[in-house]
N, C-alpha and C positions, 0 to 999 in steps of 0.2 A: 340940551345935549351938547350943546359949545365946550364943555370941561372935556370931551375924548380929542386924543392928538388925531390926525391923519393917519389911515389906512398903512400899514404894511407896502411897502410897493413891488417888492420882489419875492421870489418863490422861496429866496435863501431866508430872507428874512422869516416869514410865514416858519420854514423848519427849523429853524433856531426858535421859535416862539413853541416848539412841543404841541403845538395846538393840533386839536382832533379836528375842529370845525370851526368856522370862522362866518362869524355872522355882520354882513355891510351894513350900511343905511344911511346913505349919502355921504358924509364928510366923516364918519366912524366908522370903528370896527370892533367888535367883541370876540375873545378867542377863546374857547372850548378846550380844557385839556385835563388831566389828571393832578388831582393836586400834590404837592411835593414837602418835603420839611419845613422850608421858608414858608409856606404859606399859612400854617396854623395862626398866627397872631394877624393876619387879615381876615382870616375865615371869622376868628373869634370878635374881631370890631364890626365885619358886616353885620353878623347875627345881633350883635349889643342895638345895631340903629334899624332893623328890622322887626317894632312889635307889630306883632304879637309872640313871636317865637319865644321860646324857652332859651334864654341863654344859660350855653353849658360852661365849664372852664376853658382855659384857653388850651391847658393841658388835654382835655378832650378833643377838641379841635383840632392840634397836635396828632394826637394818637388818628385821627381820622386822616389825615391826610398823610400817614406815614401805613398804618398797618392798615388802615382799610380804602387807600388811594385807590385799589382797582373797580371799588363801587360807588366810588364820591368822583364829583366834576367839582372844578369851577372854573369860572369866566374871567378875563380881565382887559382892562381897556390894552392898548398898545405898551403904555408905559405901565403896566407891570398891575396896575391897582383891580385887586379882587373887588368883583360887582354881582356875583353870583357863585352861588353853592348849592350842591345836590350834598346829600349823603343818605348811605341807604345800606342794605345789606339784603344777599339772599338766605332765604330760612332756612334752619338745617334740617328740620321738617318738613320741606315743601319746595325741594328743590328748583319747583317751576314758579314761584314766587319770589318777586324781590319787593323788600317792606323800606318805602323812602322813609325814611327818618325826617330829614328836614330838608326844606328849602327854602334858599334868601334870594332878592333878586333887590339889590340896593336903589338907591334914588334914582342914579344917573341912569340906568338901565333900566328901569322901569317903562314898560307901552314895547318895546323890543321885539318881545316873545322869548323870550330868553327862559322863563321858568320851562314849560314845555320842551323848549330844544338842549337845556343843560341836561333831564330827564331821558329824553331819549338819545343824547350820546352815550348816558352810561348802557344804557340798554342794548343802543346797537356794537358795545363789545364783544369783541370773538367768546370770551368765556361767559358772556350773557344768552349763550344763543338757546338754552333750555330753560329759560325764565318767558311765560306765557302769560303768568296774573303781575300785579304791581297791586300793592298794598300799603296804608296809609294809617297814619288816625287823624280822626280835624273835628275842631268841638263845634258844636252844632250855630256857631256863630260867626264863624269865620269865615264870609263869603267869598275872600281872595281865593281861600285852598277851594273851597265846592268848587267855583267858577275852574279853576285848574283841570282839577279832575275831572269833571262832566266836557270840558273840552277835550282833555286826552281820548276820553271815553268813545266821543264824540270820533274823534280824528280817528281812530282805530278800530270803527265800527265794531264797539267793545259794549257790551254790557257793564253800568256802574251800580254796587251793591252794598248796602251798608246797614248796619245794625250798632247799638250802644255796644259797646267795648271796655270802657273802666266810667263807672259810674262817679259823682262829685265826693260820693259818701268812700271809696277806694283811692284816690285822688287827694283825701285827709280836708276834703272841705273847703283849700284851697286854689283848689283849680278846676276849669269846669268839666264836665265829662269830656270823653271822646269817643269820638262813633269811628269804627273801625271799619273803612271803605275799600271797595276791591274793585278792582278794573278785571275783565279776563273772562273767559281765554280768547289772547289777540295774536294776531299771526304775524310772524317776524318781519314778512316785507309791508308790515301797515305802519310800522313806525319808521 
């Protein structure tokens, strides 16, 4: 963890950094905030060193952090450098559900907590406040995301629920199933 500079030291500083939340741990700091134009080609090289994930284009990446910034996070050390990314969206069928799309939580930041608390910034936004379930898909071998989710679950004295979702053979053979997991219904002040 020696690669993060020194903590922020002032409150101007902090507000000049846009940050929602700012997470210490000794001689670091990690800042929480929405992502912005400049960000897509970080977002796009964290997800490239983060497998198992699906890397998208960078132009997708882009488009997330410009037209759907208000339900994506990420994190970045003090000097600027993306270490974490949420992106998700609420359904237009299920207004009290928000379905995460993906999340990276890069080297240097990994052991943090950082996936969980990027997760619930986006959550505890004001136009989040009628989102109850959180929704997922994660293929039945990826014990980073279960372990995730059965902690969120955990933390929010939340019921977690999951069934196959797109089987290998819808998927075209390539990739492996995904079971479609649901947290909910959790109550605003448990996150």
């Amino acid at each position: 963890m020696d690669t993060f500079k020194e903590p922020f030291t002032s409150s101007s500083d902090l507000a000049r950094s846009g940050a929602e939340e700012v997470i210490t741990n000794g001689d670091y700091s990690l800042f929480i905030r929405a992502p912005g134009t400049d960000d897509g080609w970080g977002i796009y090289e964290l997800v490239k060193s983060c497998p198992p994930l699906d890397v998208n284009s960078a132009y997708a990446y882009l488009l997330l952090a410009t037209q759907f910034k208000d339900r994506c996070a990420v994190a970045t050390t003090q000097d600027g450098e993306i270490v974490g990314f949420v992106s998700g969206y609420v359904k237009t069928n299920a207004p009290d559900t928000y379905f995460l799309w993906q999340v990276a939580v890069g080297e240097k930041a990994r052991g943090t907590g950082l996936a969980p608390r990027l997760i619930e910034a986006v959550l505890k936004r004001p136009h989040q406040s009628e989102v109850r379930h959180l929704e997922t898909t994660i293929t039945p071998d990826n014990e980073a995301s279960w372990g995730l989710f059965k902690k969120l679950a955990h933390r929010w004295h939340s019921p977690l629920n999951s069934r196959e979702y797109f089987s290998e053979e819808q998927l075209g053979g390539e990739h492996d199933p995904e079971n479609l997991v649901r947290i909910g219904p959790f109550a605003p002040d448990r996150i």
